[in-house]
C-alpha positions, -999 to 999 in steps of 0.1 A, spaced: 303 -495 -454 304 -533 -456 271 -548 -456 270 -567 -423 274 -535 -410 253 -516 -429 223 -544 -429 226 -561 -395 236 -531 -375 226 -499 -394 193 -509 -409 193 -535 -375 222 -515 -417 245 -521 -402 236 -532 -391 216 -518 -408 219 -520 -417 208 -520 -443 190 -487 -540 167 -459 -557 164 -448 -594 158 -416 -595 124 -406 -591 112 -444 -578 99 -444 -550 98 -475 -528 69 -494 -531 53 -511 -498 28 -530 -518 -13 -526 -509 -19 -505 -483 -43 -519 -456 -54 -492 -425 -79 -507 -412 -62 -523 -379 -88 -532 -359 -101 -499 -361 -137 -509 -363 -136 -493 -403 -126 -457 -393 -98 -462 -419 -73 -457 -387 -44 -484 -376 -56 -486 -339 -34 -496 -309 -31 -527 -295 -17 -566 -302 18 -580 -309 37 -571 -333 62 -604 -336 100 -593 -355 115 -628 -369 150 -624 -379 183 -641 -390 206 -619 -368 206 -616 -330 198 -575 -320 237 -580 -300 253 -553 -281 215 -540 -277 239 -506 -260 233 -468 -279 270 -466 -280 280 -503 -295 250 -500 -316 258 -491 -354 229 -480 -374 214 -458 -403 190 -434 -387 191 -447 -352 181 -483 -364 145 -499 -363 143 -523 -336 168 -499 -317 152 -464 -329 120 -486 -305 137 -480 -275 163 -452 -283 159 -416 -290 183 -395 -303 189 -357 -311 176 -362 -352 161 -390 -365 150 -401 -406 117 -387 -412 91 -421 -414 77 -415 -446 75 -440 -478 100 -435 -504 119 -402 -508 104 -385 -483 119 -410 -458 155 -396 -470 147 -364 -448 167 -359 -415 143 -342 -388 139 -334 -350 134 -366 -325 150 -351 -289 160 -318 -304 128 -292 -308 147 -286 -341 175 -297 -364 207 -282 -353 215 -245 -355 251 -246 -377 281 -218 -375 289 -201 -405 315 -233 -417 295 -257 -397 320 -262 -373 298 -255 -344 263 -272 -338 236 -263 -315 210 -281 -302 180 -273 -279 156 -303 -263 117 -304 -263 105 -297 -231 88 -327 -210 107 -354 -222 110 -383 -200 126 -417 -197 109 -449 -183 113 -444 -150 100 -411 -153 127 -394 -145 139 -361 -166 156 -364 -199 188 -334 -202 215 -327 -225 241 -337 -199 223 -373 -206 230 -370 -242 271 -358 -239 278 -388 -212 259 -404 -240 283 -398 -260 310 -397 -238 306 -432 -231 307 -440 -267 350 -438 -269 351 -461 -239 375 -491 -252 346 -519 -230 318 -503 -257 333 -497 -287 312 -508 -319 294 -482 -328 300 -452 -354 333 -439 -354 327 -405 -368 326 -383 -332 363 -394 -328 377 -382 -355 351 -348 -357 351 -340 -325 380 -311 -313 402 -339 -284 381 -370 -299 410 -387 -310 429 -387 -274 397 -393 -258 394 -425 -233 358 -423 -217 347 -415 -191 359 -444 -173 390 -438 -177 386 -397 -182 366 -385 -158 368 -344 -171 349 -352 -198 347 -340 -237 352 -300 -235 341 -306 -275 309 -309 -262 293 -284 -238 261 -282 -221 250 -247 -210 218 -255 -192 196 -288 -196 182 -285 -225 210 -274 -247 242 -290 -261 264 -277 -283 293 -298 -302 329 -278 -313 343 -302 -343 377 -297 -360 369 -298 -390 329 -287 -411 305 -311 -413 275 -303 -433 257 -334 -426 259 -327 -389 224 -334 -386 225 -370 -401 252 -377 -379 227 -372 -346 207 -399 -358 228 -423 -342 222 -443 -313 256 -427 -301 236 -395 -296 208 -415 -273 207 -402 -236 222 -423 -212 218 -409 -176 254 -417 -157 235 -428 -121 219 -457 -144 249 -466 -165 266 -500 -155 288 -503 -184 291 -536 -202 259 -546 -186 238 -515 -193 229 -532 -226 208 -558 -199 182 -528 -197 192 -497 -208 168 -467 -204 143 -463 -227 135 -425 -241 116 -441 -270 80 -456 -269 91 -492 -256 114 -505 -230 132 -539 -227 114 -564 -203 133 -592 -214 166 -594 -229 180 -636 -239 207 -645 -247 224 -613 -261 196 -604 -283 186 -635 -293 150 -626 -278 139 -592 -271 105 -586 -256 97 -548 -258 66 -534 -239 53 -498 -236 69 -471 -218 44 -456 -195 62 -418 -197 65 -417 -236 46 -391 -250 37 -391 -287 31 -352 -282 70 -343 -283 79 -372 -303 58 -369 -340 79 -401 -357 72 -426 -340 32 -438 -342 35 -475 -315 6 -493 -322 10 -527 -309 15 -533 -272 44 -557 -277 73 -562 -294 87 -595 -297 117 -601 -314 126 -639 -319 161 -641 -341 185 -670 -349 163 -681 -372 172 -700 -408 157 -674 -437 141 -699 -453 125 -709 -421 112 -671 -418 100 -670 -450 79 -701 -447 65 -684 -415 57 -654 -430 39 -669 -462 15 -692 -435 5 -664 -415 -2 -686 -389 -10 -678 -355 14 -652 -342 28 -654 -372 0 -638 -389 15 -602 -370 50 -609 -376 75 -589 -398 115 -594 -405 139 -565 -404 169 -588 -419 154 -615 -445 145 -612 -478 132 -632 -504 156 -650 -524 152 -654 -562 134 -690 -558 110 -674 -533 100 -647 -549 90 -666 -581 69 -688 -561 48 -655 -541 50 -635 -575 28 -666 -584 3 -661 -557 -18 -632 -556 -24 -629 -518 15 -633 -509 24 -608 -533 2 -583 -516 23 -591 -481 54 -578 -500 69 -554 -493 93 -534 -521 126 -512 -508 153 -496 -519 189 -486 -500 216 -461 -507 237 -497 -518 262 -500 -545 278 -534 -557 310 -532 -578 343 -548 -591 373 -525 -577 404 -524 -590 436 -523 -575 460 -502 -596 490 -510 -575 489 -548 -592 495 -554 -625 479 -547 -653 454 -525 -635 477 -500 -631 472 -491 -668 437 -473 -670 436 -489 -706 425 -520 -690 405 -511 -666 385 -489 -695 387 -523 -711 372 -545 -684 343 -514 -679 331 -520 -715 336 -560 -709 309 -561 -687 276 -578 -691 255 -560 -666 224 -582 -675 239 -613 -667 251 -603 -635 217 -586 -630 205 -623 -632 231 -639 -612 221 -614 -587 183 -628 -586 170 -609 -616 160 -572 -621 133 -578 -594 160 -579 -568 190 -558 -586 191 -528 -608 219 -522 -633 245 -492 -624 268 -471 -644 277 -446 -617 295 -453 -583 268 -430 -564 232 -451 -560 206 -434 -577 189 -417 -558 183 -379 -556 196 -371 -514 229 -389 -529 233 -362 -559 229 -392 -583 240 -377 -617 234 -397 -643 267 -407 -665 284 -436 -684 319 -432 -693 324 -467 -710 286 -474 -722 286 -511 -728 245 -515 -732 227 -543 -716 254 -570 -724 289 -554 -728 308 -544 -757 337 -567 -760 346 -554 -795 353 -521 -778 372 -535 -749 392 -553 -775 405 -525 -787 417 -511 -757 434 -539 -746 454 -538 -780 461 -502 -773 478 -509 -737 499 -540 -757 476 -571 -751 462 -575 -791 466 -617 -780 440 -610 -747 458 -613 -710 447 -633 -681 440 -619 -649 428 -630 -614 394 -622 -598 387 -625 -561 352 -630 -542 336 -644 -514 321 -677 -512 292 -668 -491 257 -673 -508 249 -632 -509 241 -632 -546 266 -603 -540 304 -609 -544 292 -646 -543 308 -674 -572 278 -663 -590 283 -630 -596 319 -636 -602 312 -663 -631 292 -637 -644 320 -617 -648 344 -640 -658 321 -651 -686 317 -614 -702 350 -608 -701 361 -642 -720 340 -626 -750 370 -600 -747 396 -620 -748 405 -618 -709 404 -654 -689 394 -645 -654 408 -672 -630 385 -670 -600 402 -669 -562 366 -680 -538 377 -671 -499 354 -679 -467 337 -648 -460 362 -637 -430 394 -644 -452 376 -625 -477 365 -591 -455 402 -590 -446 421 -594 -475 400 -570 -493 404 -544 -467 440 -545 -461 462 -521 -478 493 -545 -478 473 -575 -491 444 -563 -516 442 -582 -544 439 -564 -579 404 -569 -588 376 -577 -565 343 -580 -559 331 -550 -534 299 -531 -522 293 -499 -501 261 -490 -485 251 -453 -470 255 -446 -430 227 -419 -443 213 -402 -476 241 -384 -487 270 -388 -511 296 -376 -485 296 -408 -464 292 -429 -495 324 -413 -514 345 -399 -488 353 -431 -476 363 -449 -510 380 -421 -526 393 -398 -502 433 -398 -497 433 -389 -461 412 -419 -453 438 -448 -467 443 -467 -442 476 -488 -442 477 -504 -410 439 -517 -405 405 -518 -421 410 -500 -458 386 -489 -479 400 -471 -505 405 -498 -526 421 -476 -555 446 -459 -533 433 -428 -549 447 -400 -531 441 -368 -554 441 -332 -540 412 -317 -563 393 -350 -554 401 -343 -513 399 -307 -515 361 -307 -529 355 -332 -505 363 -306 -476 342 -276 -495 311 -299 -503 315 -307 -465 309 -268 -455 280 -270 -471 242 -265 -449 222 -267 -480 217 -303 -486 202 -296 -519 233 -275 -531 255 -303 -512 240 -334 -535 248 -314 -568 285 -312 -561 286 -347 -547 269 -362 -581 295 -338 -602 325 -349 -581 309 -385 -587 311 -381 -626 347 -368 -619 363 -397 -601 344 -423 -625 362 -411 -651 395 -427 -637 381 -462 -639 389 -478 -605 357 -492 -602 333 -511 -620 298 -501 -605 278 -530 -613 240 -529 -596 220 -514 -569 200 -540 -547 163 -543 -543 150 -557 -514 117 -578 -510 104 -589 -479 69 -607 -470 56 -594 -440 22 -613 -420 -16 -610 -437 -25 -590 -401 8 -561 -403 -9 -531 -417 3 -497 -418 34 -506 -434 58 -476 -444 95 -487 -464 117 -447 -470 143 -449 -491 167 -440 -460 163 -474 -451 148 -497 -476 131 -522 -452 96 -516 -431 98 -492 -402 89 -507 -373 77 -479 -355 51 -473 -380 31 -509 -380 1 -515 -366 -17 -550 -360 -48 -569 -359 -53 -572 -325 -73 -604 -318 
């Protein structure tokens, strides 16, 4: 997914929204529980907790919403079927029950999904919570006037691709039946596995049709989560959240709401939040960001004080960056030379043009690496730290270029230390060592999303990233690799064109899969497959850093995410 989606949405990311080595586990720096708890070593309720951001929370709807387990500042106000479990590190990778009194009961080929709901559950109002909430819910997620948020229900989903709404369609999804209130039950057309992930998102949030005003439900949608909006400026710009009186932390065991408020104040400059955070002034003092982190500048300057760097806090995100390769252009249609441009490449310098291994970790396998994802650990064209030109050399002399060839290199010329000018001098510098000139092509970031994305217009090597709609390889390689899913007449992102039926048929059987744990193996090993073919270059796995106010305490950062929950912080209240 690209990242505005995946960081701004998902993670809210995106958007989230919104990358692991195996075995590290995200680090949220000094732990601090006292929160006003008079020093029973318990974060107490009570304050407000202040969320300064770059990006407005738009589209503040469950269905336009796009997130990675339900969000943060959504997952506030939005319950859904399953949500991530709100643990540090790999624990946080866990789906589990939010609504549902379980995760979802599965047919034998996990066509079928079955859900039941925790008794008692109310929304602000106080009026009941049912299942036929969730399916207009969802129903009201294909309407044309809402669209935004995750796709996936429209193409699972038996009549989700004919589907209108129920504006439009007032019968309804069959797909999706509702025996008695507190069970639902969803028929897809094809097995999905990861079913349960997939009910994380704010799609799956109940939405009662006597309260639903369409475009403007987003002005105060009903809360089933812990807060509800009191306030709502300027699309998102400024979102005042205060407690819902019938939220019940007896059915709901994710969440913890300590502080009274949440105000979220966005449009902000990131070096403005910074500065905030690192005064801790006033309100500022209990503020956090769910969209800023420290750049490489920055972070030398808190790693340098001893009291910042214990308000930082460390994540990691299913997040690959990568040079992909179009083997329709010449010469990357000869695997000879994208074997040669694999071995070319200096990981360490892009490392550093990236901010330095503080904020990136070198990668030499598409998957991030991180066990829910099935990371399995391989390097077809092992270059070491710096490249190994002499090696690529010889390749190139192999597919008939012994005097070097010149080739064309496209990125972005937005400042994301990502497929920025500086990662792509990077690259062109490692591969000169090799004999290759790299002419750089620098787009605006728009020109940029759409030339790489279109199937007609792709250029032949590019700098690309992916990030996880949840912790599991199937959403992270289905997408890139998968045959069925080139798309010639709209957003593409199977940059390679690969369209191979061993690749496409283990996709289907890894997707029939329950067992998550059995699940991850085969997605690593199908991994190791495909990066044998050389159509990408996987080049590093993000780290994300953000400061976060001297009075935040209880701060939790799961590796679903990589960025502090929200639901878990508590302040000092003064």
């Amino acid at each position: 997914m690209r990242r505005s989606s995946v960081i701004s949405r998902r993670v809210a990311a995106a958007s989230v929204s919104l990358v692991l080595a195996s075995g590290v586990v995200a680090c949220a720096g000094p732990k601090d529980n006292d929160a006003g708890s008079g020093g029973d070593g318990k974060p107490a309720k009570g304050g407000t907790l202040t969320v300064l951001n770059r990006d407005p929370q738009t589209d503040f709807d469950p269905a336009r919403l796009y997130t990675s387990g339900g969000g943060n500042v959504p997952s506030l106000v939005f319950r859904t079927l399953t949500t991530r479990n709100r643990e540090d590190g790999a624990k946080g990778t866990e789906v589990v029950p939010d609504l549902a009194t379980g995760l979802g009961k599965p047919s034998k080929n996990a066509t079928v999904w079955t859900y039941t709901l925790k008794k008692g559950l109310k929304y602000e109002d106080g009026s009941p919570i049912t299942t036929a909430d969730i399916k207009y819910g969802i129903e009201r997620s294909f309407a044309a006037e809402l669209s935004g948020g995750a796709p996936f229900l429209r193409g699972w989903l038996i009549g989700g691709a004919d589907y209108e709404g129920p504006y439009k369609d007032k019968g309804g999804l069959d797909s999706v039946e509702t025996p008695d209130e507190r069970t639902i039950v969803f028929h897809l057309n094809k097995p999905v596995g990861d079913f349960d992930y997939v009910a994380t998102q704010t799609s799956f949030a109940p939405v009662p049709k006597s309260k639903d005003k369409g475009t403007k439900y987003e002005e105060h949608p009903l809360s089933s989560g812990p807060y509800k909006v009191v306030e709502n400026q300027n699309d998102g710009e400024r979102l005042r959240l205060e407690r819902n009186p019938h939220w019940s932390a007896k059915n709901d065991a994710e969440r913890k709401a300590y502080p009274d408020v949440i105000d979220v104040r966005s449009g902000l400059d990131s070096s403005v939040i910074n500065q905030r955070l690192s005064a801790s002034q006033g309100a500022d003092a209990a503020a956090v960001t769910t969209d800023t982190n420290l750049g490489p500048a920055e972070l030398a300057k808190v790693t340098g004080d001893k009291e910042l760097a214990s308000h930082v806090g460390t994540g990691h995100f299913g997040y690959t960056n990568y040079l992909a390769f179009n083997p329709k252009v010449k010469p990357f249609d000869d695997p000879k030379v994208r074997q040669a441009i694999s071995y070319a490449v200096d990981r360490s310098s892009v490392v550093n043009a990236a901010g330095g291994s503080s904020l990136a970790e070198p990668a030499t396998t598409y998957l991030p690496n991180q066990k829910s994802f099935g990371y399995t650990k391989y390097d077809h064209f092992p270059a070491g730290p710096s490249g190994n030109p002499k090696k690529a050399r010889e390749l190139l002399k192999e597919a008939g270029h012994k005097d070097g060839l010149t080739i064309t290199l496209t990125h972005s010329n937005a400042k994301d230390f990502e497929t920025s000018p500086e990662i792509a001098t990077a690259i062109q510098d490692a591969l000169k060592k090799a004999g290759i000139t790299v002419k750089l092509v620098g787009l605006e970031d728009n020109d940029y999303k759409d030339k790489t994305h279109s199937a007609k217009n792709e250029p032949g090597l590019f700098l690309a990233h992916w990030g996880a709609d949840w912790p599991s390889g199937g959403p992270f390689l289905a997408p890139i690799f998968d045959g069925r899913q080139i798309v010639k007449d709209g957003a593409n992102f199977n940059s390679g064109f690969l369209n191979d039926k061993s690749v496409n048929d283990e996709i289907d059987k890894i997707n029939e899969l329950t067992d998550l744990e059995a699940a991850a193996k085969r997605w690593g090993a199908l991994d190791k497959k495909i990066g044998e073919k050389a159509l990408t270059v996987p080049l590093f796995h993000p780290v994300y850093k953000r400061l976060y106010g001297k009075d935040v305490k209880n701060v939790v950062i799961s590796d679903w995410t990589g960025v502090l929950d929200v639901s878990q912080v508590a302040v000092e209240s003064k």
